[in-house]
C-alpha positions in Angstrom: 29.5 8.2 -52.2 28.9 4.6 -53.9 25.9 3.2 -52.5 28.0 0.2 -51.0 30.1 2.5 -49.3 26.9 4.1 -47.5 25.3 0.8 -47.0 28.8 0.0 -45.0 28.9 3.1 -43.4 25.3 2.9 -42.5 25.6 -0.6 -40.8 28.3 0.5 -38.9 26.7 3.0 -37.1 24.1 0.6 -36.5 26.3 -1.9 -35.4 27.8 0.4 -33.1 24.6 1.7 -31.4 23.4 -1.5 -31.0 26.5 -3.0 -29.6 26.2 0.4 -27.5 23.3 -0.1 -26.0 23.7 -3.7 -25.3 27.1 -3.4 -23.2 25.0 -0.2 -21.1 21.9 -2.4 -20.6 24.3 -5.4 -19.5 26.5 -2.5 -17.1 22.9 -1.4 -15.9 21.3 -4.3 -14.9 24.7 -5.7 -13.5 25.2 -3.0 -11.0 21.6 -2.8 -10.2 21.7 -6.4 -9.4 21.7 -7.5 -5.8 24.6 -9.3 -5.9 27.0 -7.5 -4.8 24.8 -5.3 -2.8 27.6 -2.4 -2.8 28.1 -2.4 -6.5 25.5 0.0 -7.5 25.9 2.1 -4.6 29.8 3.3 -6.2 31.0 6.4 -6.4 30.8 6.8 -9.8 27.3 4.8 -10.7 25.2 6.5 -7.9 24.9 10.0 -9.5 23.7 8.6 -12.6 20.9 6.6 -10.5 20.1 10.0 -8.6 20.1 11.3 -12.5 17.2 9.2 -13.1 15.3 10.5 -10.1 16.3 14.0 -11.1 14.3 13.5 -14.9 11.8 11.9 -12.9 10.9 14.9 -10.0 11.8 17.0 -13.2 8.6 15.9 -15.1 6.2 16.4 -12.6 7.2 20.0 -11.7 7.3 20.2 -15.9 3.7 18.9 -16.2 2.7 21.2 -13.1 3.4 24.4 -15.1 2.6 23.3 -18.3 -1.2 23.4 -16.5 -0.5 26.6 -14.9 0.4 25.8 -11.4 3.5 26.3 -9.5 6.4 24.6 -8.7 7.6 25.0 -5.0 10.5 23.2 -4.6 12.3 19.7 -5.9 14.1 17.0 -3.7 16.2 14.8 -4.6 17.1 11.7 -1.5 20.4 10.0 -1.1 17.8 6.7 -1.1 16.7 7.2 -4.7 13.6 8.9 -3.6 12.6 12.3 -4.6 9.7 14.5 -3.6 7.9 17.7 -6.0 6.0 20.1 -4.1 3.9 21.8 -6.1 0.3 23.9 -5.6 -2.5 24.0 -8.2 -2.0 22.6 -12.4 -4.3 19.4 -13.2 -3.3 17.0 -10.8 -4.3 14.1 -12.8 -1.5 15.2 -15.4 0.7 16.0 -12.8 0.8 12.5 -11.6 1.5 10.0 -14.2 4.1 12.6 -15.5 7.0 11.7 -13.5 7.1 7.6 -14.7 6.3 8.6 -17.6 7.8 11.7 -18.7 11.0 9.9 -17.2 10.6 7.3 -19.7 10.2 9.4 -22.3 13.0 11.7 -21.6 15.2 8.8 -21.9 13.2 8.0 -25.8 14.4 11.9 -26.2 17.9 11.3 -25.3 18.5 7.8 -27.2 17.4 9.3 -30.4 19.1 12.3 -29.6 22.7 10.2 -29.1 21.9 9.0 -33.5 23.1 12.5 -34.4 26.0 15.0 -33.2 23.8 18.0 -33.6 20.8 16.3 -31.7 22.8 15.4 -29.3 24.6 18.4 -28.8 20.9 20.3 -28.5 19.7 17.8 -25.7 23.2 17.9 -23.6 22.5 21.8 -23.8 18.7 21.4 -23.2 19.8 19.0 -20.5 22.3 21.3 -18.7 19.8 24.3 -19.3 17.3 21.8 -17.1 19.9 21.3 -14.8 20.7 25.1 -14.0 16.9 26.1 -13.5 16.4 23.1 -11.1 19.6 24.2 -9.1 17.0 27.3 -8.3 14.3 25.5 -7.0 16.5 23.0 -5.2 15.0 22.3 -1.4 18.2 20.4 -0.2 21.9 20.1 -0.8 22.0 16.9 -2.2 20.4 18.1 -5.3 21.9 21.3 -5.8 25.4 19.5 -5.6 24.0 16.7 -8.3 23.1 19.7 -10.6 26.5 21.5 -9.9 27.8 18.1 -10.3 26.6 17.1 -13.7 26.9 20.7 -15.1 30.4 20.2 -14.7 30.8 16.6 -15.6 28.7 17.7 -18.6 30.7 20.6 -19.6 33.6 19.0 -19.6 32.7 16.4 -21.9 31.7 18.3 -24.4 35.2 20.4 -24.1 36.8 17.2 -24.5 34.0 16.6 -28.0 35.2 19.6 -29.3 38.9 20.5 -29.1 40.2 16.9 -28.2 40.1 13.1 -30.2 38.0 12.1 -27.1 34.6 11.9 -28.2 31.9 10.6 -26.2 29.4 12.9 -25.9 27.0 11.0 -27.5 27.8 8.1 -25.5 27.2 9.9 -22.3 23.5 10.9 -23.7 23.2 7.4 -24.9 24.2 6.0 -21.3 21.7 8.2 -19.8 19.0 7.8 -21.7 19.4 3.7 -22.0 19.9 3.9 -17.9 16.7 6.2 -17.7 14.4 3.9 -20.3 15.3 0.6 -17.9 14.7 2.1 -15.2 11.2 3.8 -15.7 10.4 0.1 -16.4 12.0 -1.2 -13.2 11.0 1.8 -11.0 7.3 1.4 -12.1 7.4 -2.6 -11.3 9.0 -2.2 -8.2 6.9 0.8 -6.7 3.8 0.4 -8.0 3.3 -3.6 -9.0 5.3 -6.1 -7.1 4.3 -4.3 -4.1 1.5 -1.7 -3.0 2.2 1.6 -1.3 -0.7 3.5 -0.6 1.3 6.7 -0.9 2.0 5.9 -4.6 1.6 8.4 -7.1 -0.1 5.1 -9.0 -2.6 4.9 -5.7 -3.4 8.9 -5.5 -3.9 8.3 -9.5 -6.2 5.6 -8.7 -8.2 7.7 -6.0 -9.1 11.2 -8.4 -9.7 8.7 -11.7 -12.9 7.7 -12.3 -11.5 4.6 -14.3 -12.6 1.5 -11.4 -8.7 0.6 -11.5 -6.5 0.6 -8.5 -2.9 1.3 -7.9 -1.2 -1.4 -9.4 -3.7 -1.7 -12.4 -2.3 1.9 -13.5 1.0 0.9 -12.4 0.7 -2.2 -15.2 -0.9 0.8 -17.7 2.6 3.1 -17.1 4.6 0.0 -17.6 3.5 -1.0 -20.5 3.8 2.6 -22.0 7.2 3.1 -20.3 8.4 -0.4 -22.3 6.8 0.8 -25.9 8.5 4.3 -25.7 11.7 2.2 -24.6 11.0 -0.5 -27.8 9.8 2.5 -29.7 13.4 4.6 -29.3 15.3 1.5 -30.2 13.7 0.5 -33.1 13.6 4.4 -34.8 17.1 5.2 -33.6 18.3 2.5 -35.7 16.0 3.9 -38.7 17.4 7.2 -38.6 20.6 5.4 -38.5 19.7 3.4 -41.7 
């Protein structure tokens, strides 16, 4: 291929993630807005929202047995609230994990969404996730957002691979975009713009040595949770290059 012709080719997929990524981030923050109040809380936006808490319980029971301790159930809360019981691992890993390993998952999935084999790998890693947290599930509105999404999941990437619909990678992109933002927003809004004492930033605070309190750490997660966000952008559009 002429190099002109791979130069084109190479813009347009950058033009097309980026053009991506700025309609989801405008959808995102739109429905997330408070005006209308009942706009994010649609049918169709709400599981994605629960989604986020799902990566975000997800982590801490993943950084629990990564330090050898176990995992004793995951909730997931019609309120966007979640709860990970768990019983031993090293706590202070445990905690920060679920901000941000959230964040980070959603680095994972944007990159993922450059390639069709990465992102076929992370929608399978993804509904593998899904399956073994349908195990551990403590209540029924998480087993049916599992049974949910490994459906939903499944049957876009039927529709990938015997149809001219194609938007697997989209969906990955959507969710990681959606999860990036709102490890950001999550971390301001619980742990920065107003104190609660039952924080994982203000148990964080308590066990660490370091003399900073809740909100202090909760500046420390943001800022890491915005570099991994800036960080997927700028290599996804490398790779793309």
């Amino acid at each position: 291929m002429p190099d002109w012709e791979l130069q084109r080719c190479c813009d347009h997929n950058q033009g097309v993630f980026i053009i991506s990524v700025a309609v989801f981030t405008v959808v995102i923050l739109a429905v997330s807005s408070s005006s209308p109040p009942s706009l994010w809380r649609t049918v169709l936006l709400t599981p994605f929202k629960l989604i986020t808490v799902f990566l975000h319980e997800t982590s801490h029971a993943l950084a629990c047995k990564l330090t050898c301790g176990d995992v004793e159930g995951i909730q997931v809360h019609a309120n966007e609230g979640g709860v990970t019981h768990t019983r031993g691992g090293i706590y202070w890993l445990i905690l920060p994990a679920g901000y941000l390993g959230s964040s980070f998952w959603g680095m994972v999935f944007i990159l993922a969404s450059t390639n069709l084999l990465t992102t076929r790998i992370a929608a399978g890693c993804f509904l593998l996730a899904l399956v073994v947290v349908l195990f551990v599930a403590q209540n029924w509105l998480l087993r049916g957002l599992c049974i949910g999404f490994i459906i939903f999941l499944a049957i876009v990437w039927l529709l990938q691979e015997t149809t001219t619909v194609r938007i697997l990678r989209f969906v990955i992109l959507f969710i990681g975009v959606m999860n990036s933002l709102f490890s950001v927003y999550d971390i301001y809004d619980d742990l920065i713009s107003r104190r609660v004492h039952s924080s994982d930033a203000e148990k964080f605070a308590e066990i660490c040595p370091c003399p900073c309190n809740g909100v202090g750490w909760g500046v420390i997660w943001g800022l890491i949770s915005f570099i991994f966000l800036c960080a997927s952008i700028y290599l996804a559009l490398v790779i793309l290059s």
